[in-house]
Each structure stands twice: as C-alpha cells, then as structure tokens.
C-alpha positions in Angstrom: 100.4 52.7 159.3 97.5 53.6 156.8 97.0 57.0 158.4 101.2 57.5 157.9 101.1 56.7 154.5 98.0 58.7 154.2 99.9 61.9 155.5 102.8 61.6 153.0 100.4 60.7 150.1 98.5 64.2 150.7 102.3 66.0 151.3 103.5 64.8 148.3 100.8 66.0 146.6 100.4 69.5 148.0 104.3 69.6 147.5 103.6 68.8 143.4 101.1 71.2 142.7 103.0 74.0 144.3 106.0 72.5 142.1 103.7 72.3 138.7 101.8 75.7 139.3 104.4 77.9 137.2 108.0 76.9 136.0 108.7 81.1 135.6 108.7 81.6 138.9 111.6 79.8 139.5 113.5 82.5 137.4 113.4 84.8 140.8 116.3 82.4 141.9 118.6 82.8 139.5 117.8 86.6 139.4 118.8 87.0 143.2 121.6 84.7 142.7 122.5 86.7 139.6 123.3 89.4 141.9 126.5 87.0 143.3 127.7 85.9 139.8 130.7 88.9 139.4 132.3 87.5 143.2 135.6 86.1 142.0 135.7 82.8 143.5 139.2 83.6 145.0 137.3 86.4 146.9 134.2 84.7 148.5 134.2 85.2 152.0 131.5 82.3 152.4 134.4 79.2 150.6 136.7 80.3 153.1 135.1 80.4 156.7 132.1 77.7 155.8 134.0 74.8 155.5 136.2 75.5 158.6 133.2 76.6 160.8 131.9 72.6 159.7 135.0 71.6 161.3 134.9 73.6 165.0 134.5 71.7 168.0 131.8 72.0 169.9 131.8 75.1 171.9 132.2 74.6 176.2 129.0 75.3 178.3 128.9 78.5 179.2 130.1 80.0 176.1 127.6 78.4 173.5 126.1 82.1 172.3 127.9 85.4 171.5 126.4 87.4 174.5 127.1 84.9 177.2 131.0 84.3 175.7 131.4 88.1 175.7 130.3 88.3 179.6 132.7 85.4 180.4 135.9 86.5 182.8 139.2 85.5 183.5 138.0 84.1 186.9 135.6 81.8 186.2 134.9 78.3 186.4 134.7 77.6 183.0 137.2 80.4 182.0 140.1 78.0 181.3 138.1 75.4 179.1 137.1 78.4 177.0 140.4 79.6 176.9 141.6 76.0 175.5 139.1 75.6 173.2 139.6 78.8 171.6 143.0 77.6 171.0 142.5 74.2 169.7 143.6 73.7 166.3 140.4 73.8 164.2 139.1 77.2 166.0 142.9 78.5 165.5 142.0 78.1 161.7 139.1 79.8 161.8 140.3 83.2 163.8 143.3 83.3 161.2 140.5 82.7 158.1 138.4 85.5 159.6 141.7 88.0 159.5 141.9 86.6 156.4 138.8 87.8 154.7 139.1 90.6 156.5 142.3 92.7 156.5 141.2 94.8 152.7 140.2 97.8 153.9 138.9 99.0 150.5 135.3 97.8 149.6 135.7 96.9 145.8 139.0 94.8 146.9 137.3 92.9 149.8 136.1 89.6 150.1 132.1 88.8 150.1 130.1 86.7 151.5 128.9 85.2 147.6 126.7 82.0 149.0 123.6 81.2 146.7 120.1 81.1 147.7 119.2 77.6 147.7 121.3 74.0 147.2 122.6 74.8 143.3 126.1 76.1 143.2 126.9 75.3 146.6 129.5 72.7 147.9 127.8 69.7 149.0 129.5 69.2 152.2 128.0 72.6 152.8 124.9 71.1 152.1 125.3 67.9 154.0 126.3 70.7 157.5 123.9 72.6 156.8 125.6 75.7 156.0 123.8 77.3 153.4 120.0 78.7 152.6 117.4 75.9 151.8 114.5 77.2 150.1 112.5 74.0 149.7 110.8 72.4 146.3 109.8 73.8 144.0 112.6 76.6 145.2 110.7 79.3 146.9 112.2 82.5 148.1 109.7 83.2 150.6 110.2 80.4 152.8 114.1 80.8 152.8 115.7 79.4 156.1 119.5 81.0 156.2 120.9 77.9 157.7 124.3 79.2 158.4 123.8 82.1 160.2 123.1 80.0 163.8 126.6 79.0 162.8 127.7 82.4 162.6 126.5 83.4 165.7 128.8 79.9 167.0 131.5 81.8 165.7 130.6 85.1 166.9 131.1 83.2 170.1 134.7 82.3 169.8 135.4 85.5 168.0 134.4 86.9 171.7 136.0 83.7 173.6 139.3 84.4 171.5 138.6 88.5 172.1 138.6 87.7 175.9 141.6 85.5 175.8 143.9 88.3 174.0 143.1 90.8 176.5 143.5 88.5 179.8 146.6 87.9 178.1 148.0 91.9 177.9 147.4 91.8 173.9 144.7 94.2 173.7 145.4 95.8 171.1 145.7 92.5 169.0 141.5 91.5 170.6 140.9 95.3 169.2 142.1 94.7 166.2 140.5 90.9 166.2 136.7 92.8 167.0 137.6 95.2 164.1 137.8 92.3 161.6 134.5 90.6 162.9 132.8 94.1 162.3 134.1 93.6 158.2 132.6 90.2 158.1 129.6 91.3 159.7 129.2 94.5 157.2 129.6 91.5 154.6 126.8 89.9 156.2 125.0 93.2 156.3 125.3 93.4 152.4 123.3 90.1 151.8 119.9 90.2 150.4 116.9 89.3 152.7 115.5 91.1 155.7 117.1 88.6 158.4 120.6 88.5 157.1 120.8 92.6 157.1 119.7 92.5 160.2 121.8 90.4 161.9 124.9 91.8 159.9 123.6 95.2 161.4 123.1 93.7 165.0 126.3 92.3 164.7 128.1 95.2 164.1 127.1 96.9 166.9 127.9 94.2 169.3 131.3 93.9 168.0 131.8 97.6 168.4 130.6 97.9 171.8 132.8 94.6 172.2 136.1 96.5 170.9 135.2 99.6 173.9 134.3 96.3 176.7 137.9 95.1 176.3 139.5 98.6 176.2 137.3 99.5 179.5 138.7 96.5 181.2 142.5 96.6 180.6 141.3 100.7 181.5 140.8 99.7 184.7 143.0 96.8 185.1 146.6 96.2 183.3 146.3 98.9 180.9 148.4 97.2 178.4 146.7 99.0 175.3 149.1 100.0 173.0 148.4 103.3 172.0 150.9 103.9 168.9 148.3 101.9 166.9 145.2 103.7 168.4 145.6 106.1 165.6 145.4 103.4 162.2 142.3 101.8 164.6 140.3 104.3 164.5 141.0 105.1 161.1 139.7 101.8 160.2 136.6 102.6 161.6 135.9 105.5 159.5 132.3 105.2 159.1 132.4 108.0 156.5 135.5 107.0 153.9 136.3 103.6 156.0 135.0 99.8 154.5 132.3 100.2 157.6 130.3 102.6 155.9 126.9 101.8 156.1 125.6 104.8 153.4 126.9 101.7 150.6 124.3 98.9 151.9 121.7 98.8 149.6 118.2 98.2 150.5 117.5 93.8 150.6 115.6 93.0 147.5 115.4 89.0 148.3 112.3 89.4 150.1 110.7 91.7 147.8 111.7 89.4 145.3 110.0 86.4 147.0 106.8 88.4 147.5 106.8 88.8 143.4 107.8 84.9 142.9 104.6 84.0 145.4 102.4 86.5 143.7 103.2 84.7 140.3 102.9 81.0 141.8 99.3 81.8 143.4 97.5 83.2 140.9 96.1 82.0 137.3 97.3 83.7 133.9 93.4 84.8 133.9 94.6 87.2 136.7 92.9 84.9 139.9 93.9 83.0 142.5 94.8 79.6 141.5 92.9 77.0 143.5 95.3 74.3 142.8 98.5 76.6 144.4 97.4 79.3 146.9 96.7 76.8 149.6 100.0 74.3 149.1 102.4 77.3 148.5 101.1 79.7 151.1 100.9 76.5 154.1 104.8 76.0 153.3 105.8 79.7 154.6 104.0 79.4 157.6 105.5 76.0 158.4 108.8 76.4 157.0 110.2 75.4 160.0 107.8 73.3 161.7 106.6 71.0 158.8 103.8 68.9 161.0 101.7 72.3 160.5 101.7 71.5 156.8 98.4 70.7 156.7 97.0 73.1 159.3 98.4 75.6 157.4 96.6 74.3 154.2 93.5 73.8 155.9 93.2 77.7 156.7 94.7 79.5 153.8 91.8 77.5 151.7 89.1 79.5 153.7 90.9 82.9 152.8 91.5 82.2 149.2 88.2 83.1 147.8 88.2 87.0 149.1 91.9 87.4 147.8 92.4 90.4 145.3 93.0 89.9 141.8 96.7 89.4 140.3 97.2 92.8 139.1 96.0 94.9 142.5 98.0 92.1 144.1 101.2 92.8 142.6 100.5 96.9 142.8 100.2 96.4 146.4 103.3 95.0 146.8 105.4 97.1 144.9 104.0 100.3 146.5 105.0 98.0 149.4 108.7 97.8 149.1 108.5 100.7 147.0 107.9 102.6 150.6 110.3 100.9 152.7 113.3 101.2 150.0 112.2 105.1 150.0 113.0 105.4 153.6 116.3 104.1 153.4 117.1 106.6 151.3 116.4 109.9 153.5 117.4 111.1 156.6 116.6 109.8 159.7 114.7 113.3 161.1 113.2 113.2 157.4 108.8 113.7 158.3 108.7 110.5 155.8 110.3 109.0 158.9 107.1 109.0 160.7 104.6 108.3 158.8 102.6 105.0 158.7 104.4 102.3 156.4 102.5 101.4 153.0 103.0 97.9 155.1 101.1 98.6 158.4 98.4 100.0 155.8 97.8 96.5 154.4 94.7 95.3 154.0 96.2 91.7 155.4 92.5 89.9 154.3 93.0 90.7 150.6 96.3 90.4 150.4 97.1 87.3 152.1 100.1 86.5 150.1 101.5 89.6 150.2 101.2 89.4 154.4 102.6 86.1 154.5 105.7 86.6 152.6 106.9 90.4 153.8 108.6 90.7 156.9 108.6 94.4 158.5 111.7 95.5 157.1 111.1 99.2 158.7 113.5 97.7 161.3 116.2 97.7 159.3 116.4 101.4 159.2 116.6 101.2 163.4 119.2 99.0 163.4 120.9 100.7 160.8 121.2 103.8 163.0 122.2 102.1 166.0 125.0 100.7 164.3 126.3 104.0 163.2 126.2 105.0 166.7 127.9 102.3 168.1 130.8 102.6 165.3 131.2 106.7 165.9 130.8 106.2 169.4 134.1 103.5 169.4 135.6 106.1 167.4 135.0 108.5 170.3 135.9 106.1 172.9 139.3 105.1 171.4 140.5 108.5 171.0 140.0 109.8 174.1 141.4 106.6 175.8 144.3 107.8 173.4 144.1 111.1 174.7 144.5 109.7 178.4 147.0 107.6 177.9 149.5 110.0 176.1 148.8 113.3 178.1 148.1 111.7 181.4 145.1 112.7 181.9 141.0 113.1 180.7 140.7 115.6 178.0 139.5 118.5 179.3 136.5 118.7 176.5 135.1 116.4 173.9 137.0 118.2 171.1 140.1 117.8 172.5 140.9 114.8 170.3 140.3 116.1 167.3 142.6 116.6 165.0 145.4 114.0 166.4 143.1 111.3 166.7 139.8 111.8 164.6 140.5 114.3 161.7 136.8 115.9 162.1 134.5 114.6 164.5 131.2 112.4 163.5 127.9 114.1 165.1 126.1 111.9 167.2 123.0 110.3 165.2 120.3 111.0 167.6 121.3 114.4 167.8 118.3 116.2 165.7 120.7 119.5 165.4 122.9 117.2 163.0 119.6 117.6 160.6 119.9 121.3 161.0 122.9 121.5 159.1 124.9 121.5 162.8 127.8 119.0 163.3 127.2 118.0 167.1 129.4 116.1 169.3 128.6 113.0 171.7 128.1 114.2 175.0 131.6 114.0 177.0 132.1 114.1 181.0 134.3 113.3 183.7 131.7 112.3 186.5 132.3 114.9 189.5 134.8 116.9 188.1 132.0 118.0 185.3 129.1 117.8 187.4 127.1 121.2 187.9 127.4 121.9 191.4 126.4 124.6 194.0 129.3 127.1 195.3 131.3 125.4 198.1 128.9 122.1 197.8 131.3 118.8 197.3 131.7 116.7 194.0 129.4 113.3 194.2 129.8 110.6 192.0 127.4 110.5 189.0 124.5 108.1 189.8 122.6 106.4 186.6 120.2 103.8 186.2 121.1 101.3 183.3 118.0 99.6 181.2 119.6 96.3 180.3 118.6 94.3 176.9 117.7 91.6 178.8 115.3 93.5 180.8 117.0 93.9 183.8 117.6 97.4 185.4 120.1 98.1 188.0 122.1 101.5 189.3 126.0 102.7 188.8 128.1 104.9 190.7 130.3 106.7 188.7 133.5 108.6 189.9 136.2 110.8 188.6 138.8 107.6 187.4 136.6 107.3 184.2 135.4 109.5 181.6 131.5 109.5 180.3 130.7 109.3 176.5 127.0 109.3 175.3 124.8 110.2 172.5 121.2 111.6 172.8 119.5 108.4 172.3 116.3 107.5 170.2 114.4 110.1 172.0 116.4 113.0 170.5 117.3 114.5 173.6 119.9 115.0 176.5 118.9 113.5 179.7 122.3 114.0 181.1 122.7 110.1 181.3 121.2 109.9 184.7 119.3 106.9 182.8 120.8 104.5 180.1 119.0 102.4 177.6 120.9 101.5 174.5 118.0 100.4 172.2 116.5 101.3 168.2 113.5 101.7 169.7 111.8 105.1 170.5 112.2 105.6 174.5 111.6 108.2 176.5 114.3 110.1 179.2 117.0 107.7 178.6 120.4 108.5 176.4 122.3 105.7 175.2 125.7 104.6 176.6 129.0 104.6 174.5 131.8 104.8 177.7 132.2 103.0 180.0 130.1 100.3 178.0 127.1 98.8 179.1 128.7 95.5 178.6 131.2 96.2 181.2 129.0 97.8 184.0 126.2 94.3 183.3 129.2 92.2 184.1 130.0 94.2 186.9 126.1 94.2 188.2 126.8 90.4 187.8 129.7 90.0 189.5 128.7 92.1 192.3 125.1 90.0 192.7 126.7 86.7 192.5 125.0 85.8 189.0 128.5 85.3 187.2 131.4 84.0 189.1 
C-alpha cells in the first residue's frame, strides 16, 4: 500500500509541475481549435456520425477491421451474420448518416469533420465513448491520442460489410456509389490537422477507391449487374481535378507543428533554458501517452538529457526550419530535385533537440500517401470508363484513349509517369492480356503471367487471359515494367508497376480462395 500511494504522490506531482510551468501555452489549443470555429454546427460531419457510431453493435468475428470485411465473400461461414448485422437498425442509421454528410459535391457546401482537440466543446457522451482527442492535463498537443479514429476504422468495416452486401445483392451501382461517399468522409478526415489523421484520411481514400474497382471486378466477372447509364455522373464525381476529391486543396497539418511550439514554450525558462521543474514531467508524458506505467521511466531518462539541450531560441529556430521544410515539399511537384533531398528532420541533431525529436512525427510520408491516393482515384476513373466502354460497345477498347471524351472529358496522366513533369500528359498503361502481348510471327497468344507483392507480405503469381482488360500506372519507380510484377506501395521499389485493373484486392481473394485461407 505505501509504495501505491507513493506512485500517485510522485504522478500527481510530476503531472502539477507540467500543469504550473506556463499558462500561455495552453493558448496553442484554442489556436488549432480556432481553425474549426467558422464550421456551422448544422454542417459538422463529426455531430452527425459520432453519436450513432457510440450506438453500433458490435461488429461479427471475421469482419472486426476494414481489410478483413472487404476480403469477406458471399460464401462464407460467417457471410450471413455480416450480412445481418449490416442491416440491423443502428448500423442502417449510420450508412444513411454517412450518405448524409456526403452527397454535396461542392467543397465550400460540404459537411466537415469540426471535432475539437481535447474534451472542451465536445459532447460529453462523446467523451464518456471515447470519441474524441484527449490531450491530457495541463492540455498538451503533443501527446494527442485521436480516440475516434479506431472507431472509424469500425465503420470503415461495415462501410465494406454493407459494400459487399449491395453487390451480392445485384445493386452495384448503389455499393459504387456507397464507396464514393466513404472516399468524401475520408477526404474530410484528410483535411484534419495532425500527421495521423491526414494520413489515415489519405490511406483511406485509397482503399475505398480500390474498393469501388474490387466490387466492379466481381459483378465483371460474375452477374454483371452494373448499371452503366450512371457510370458517366460516377466518374464525374471522382474528378480529382474540379471534383470535391481533389487533393491539391489539403493543406499541409499544422497541429503537430503547433504542439512542437506549445512543448518548446512549456520546457524552457523565460531566461531562454531548459526548465528543470518541466522538461522531465512534460517530455515523459509523450512517450507514455499511451502506456502511463512508463511515466516514471520516461522521467527518469529525459532528466539525464536535459542538461545538453540547446537554448530556447536555437530550439525554436530548429523547429520552424523543421516544418518550414516539410510544408515546402507539399507545395512542389513530386519529380521536383527538392523531392530528394534529405529532410531538415532526418538532419536533426536529436541530442540537442530532444523536444523537438519527441514531439515531430516524420510527416515526409504524407507526401507518399498523398500520391498514392491520386493514383488510386485516376486509376478508378480509368477503370470505370473502360468497364463503361465494354459494357456499351461489347467489347475492350481497342486503346486506352478510347474512352475519352464520352466517359472522361480529358484523361489524368498517371502520377508516376515522370513524362507528366515534362510538360507531357501520359496515360495509364492499358492492355488486353494476349490479344496485346508482343508476340513472334505465327507464335500463339499466352496468358500474361505476373507476380503480385501483397501488403501483407505475401507474394503469389496470376494468369491473366484475354476476358479482362489490364490497367496500370508506372509505379514508385518511374518506370514501365510491363506489369509482369505488381506492388502497389508509396514506397520507392524497384521493377514493379502498381496495379489499377483487375484490383489487387480481387486477385488476393482469389489467391485465398484458391489456397484454402478464406472459405
């Protein structure tokens, strides 16, 4: 007993001289949530999908995380439980809401996501699920934790459940435009202000998307139930140029750049050092944010560093040339030679500038994501029309271009394609396997073989034959490998393109299927 009360006599403490250290730096609060303040309250995304997301039933084994609900098919075990679920009252509400808050196709009409960083302003039955962003006592940017958006990714999971269901069903087109919604909310996600909510708004946008093509490839192959008279106003919703999608509007997160500045001012003295009484405390709660029993580990080692720490004003220098750099990148090209040099970041001496390191994530990421989510939106584009093309002429188009203008006025160039910087407008890459295929005089067609680089690390082969057409874009290596090897990833790889049609999605499930790993 002595040595319990002993451990919350020394928490309290640590936890009041953080909270005493400087009153100012709570201002950085209500300067992010300033950034909220014009949301009309009729408009806020986050009042109308919170409250019913505190209401869902639990989700069916099976189908507890986006990925593994968007694998699930129509004949497995646990299919119709899914099924039932998705259609049970209180996760009926919540596909309507998301429509909802969705269906306002022009950006300064939309809803937004307008929930505050921290407990003030926010509903206390959010509070009491859980659904908001707790940044501690005193309120400390830094050590956010964006409690909703596990609950996001819960409804990400019936968003895919309820996708599924539509296309078993023969309403594809209704699951298309379903997937096209979730891509809005996630863009709204996208437009939040720390590092991990752009990013999973960005990740989440390109799962939906390659979601939208995994149920058009399998009514493609199966019922073909697609209606295609409203192909046209799809794929004009996902204009990634003029559309709501467009990702050239998300401005750079400042919430983390903002908590680096609110540390900076907490840690140090007004005589410009660190402050004995504050680095340790505030410094041990964002490396234990989470996991509070290394509280006092924490302390323990950020007390050894404090003494070889710069001074206030290098400190705060540092960290605006910082975020000065990674705000510049999102600003230029993608084949810009700013592009590849060393972040101001990866330069930091992390030593000297210890709270600097421990509050700034690696935002350079963002600018990865960001471009795989433009793929993955053009690419749909792509994929749509030419299933458009197919399904009014009868047959593949005989070259990528073919759908332009009925279906896409002027056609996107493909991201990784480094010609695009040249001032060139280049295509995805467009094939019917066989029928494309260069081939010796008088040698026979063969089906296109490829070897697919999963996310979750698993590699396996595809045959592909002349009943499907081939869409893919150069991939993060900036050039064409002819898609004899697939690997749909942000990050730089070598001799691999990346994947638009058929989906990887669809060819995993397949691989799945085939092995016996999903029934």
């Amino acid at each position: 007993m002595p040595s319990t009360l002993l451990r919350r006599g020394l928490l309290a403490a640590l936890v009041c001289l953080a909270a005493a250290a400087h009153a100012r730096a709570d201002e950085f609060v209500s300067r992010l949530n300033a950034t909220y303040a014009d949301i009309a309250q009729a408009k806020r995304s986050d009042l109308v999908l919170l409250p019913l997301i505190a209401k869902m039933d639990p989700a069916p084994r099976g189908v507890g995380t986006p990925d593994a609900a968007a694998l699930l098919v129509a004949a497995s075990p646990g299919w119709a439980e899914a099924a039932s679920w998705a259609q049970a009252p209180n996760q009926v509400a919540l596909i309507a809401a998301v429509t909802a808050v969705t269906k306002e196709t022009d950006w300064r009409q939309a809803f937004a996501f307008g929930l505050p960083y921290g407990v003030e302003g926010v509903p206390s039955d959010l509070v009491r699920a859980r659904l908001y962003t707790e940044l501690g006592d005193p309120p400390t940017l830094a050590a956010a934790q964006h409690l909703y958006l596990p609950a996001l990714d819960r409804l990400a999971a019936l968003v895919n459940v309820e996708a599924g269901r539509l296309t078993e069903t023969g309403k594809v087109s209704d699951a298309i435009d379903l997937l096209i919604g979730w891509s809005f909310f996630a863009r709204q996600i996208m437009d939040r202000q720390f590092h991990d909510e752009a990013s999973w708004g960005l990740a989440a946008i390109a799962a939906a998307q390659e979601r939208i093509r995994d149920v058009a490839y399998i009514d493609f192959r199966a019922g073909r139930a697609l209606d295609s008279a409203r192909l046209a106003p799809q794929i004009k919703r996902l204009d990634e140029q003029d559309g709501y999608l467009n990702l050239g509007r998300m401005r750079f997160p400042v919430g983390d750049r903002l908590g680096t500045e609110q540390i900076i001012a907490r840690v140090y003295s007004p005589q410009g050092g660190v402050d004995d009484r504050t680095f340790a405390p505030t410094l041990s709660r964002l490396g234990s944010s989470e996991y509070p029993l290394r509280l006092f580990s924490e302390a323990a080692r950020w007390r050894s560093v404090g003494p070889m720490q710069a001074g206030q004003f290098d400190a705060a220098a540092r960290a605006k040339g910082v975020y000065d750099d990674f705000a510049s990148r999102w600003t230029v090209d993608w084949y810009d030679a700013r592009m590849a040099l060393p972040t101001e970041f990866s330069r930091l001496d992390r030593a000297q500038f210890a709270p600097i390191d421990a509050s700034t994530p690696d935002m350079v990421d963002l600018l990865g994501l960001r471009q795989l989510a433009l793929v993955e939106i053009i690419g749909t584009r792509y994929a749509l029309a030419h299933l458009g093309h197919f399904y009014t002429a009868r047959s593949f188009a005989p070259v990528v271009t073919a759908i332009r203008p009925r279906w896409i006025q002027q056609l996107p160039p493909d991201p990784y394609n480094p010609d695009r910087f040249r001032g060139a407008m280049p295509p995805l890459q467009f094939m019917v396997p066989m029928r494309d295929q260069d081939r010796r005089p008088n040698e026979n067609p063969t089906p296109l073989e490829m070897e697919v680089v999963t996310q979750q690390g698993q590699n396996f082969a595809v045959r592909l034959r002349d009943d499907t057409f081939l869409l893919y874009s150069f991939g993060s290596d900036n050039g064409r490998n002819f898609a004899r090897r697939i690997q749909n990833t942000a990050s730089i790889v070598q001799g691999a393109d990346y994947l638009i049609f058929p989906p990887i999605k669809s060819l995993y499930r397949q691989h799945l299927i085939d092995v016996g790993e999903l029934r």
